[in-house]
N, C-alpha and C positions, 0 to 999 in steps of 0.2 A: 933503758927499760928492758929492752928485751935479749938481754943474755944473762940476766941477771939472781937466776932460777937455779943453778946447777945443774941444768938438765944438758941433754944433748940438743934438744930445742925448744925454742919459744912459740906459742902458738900466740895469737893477737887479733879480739874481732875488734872492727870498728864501725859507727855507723855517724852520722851526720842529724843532730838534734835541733831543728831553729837554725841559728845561727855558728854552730860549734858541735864540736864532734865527742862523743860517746863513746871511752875503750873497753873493753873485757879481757881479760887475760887467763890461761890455764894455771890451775893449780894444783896441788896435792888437798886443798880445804877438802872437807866433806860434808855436804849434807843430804838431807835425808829428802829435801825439798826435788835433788835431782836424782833422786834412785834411781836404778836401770837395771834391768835382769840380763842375763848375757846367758846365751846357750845352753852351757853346761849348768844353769841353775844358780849360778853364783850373783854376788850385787854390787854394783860400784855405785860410789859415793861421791864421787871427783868431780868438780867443779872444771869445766871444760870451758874456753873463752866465749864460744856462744851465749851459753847459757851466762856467766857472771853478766854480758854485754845486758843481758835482758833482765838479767838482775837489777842492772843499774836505772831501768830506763821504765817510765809505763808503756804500756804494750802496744798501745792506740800510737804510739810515738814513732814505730818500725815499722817497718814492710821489707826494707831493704838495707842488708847487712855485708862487710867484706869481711873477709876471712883471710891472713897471711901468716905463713912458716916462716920463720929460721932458724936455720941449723948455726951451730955454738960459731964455726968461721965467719956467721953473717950472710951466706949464700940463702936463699930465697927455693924452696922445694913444697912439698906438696901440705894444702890446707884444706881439700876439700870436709865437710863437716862429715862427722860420725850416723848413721844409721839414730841412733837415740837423739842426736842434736837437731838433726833433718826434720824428725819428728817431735820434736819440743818448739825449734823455731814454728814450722805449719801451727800448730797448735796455739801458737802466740799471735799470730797472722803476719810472719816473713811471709814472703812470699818470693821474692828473690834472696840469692846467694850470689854474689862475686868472691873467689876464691884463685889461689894460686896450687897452679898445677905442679908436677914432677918438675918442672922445666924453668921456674919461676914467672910463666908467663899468667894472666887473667883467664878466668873463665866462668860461665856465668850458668848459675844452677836455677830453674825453678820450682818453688817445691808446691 
């Protein structure tokens, strides 16, 4: 599953639903559902694994979400969530983030 993109790397959130676990993945899809303005005035459309995660899931179902990288060798590097994702998760009611640092180790965000 996750080298499977042609990308340099795979991003992957997951979270724990009942009994069984819920993924989200990054992609190139686009929609309009996740707009985002970025600095210079421009808009991205891109489906980030947070968001597909929450896509998949009703919202009352989360609170707490993981976040992991890897790069195409399979090494484990940095997934902390984007500025827009941080603020999309809040707004769904995450409320915690566990994510993988530079180092591949855990680390736990609250937002």
């Amino acid at each position: 599953m996750a080298m499977g993109n042609n990308q340099p790397f795979h991003l992957a959130a997951f979270t724990k639903v009942g009994g069984s676990y819920r993924w989200g993945v990054n992609s190139n899809r686009k929609s309009t559902k996740f707009r985002r303005k970025y600095r210079d005035g421009s808009y991205g459309y891109h489906l980030h694994a947070e968001m597909d995660l929450l896509r998949k899931t009703r919202h009352s179902e989360v609170s707490v979400i993981n976040v992991i990288r890897f790069k195409k060798d399979g090494e484990i590097t940095m997934a902390k969530p984007c500025i827009h994702c941080q603020k999309f998760l809040k707004e769904r009611g995450v409320r915690k983030v566990h994510y993988t640092n530079w180092d591949g180790k855990w680390e736990t965000m609250r937002l």
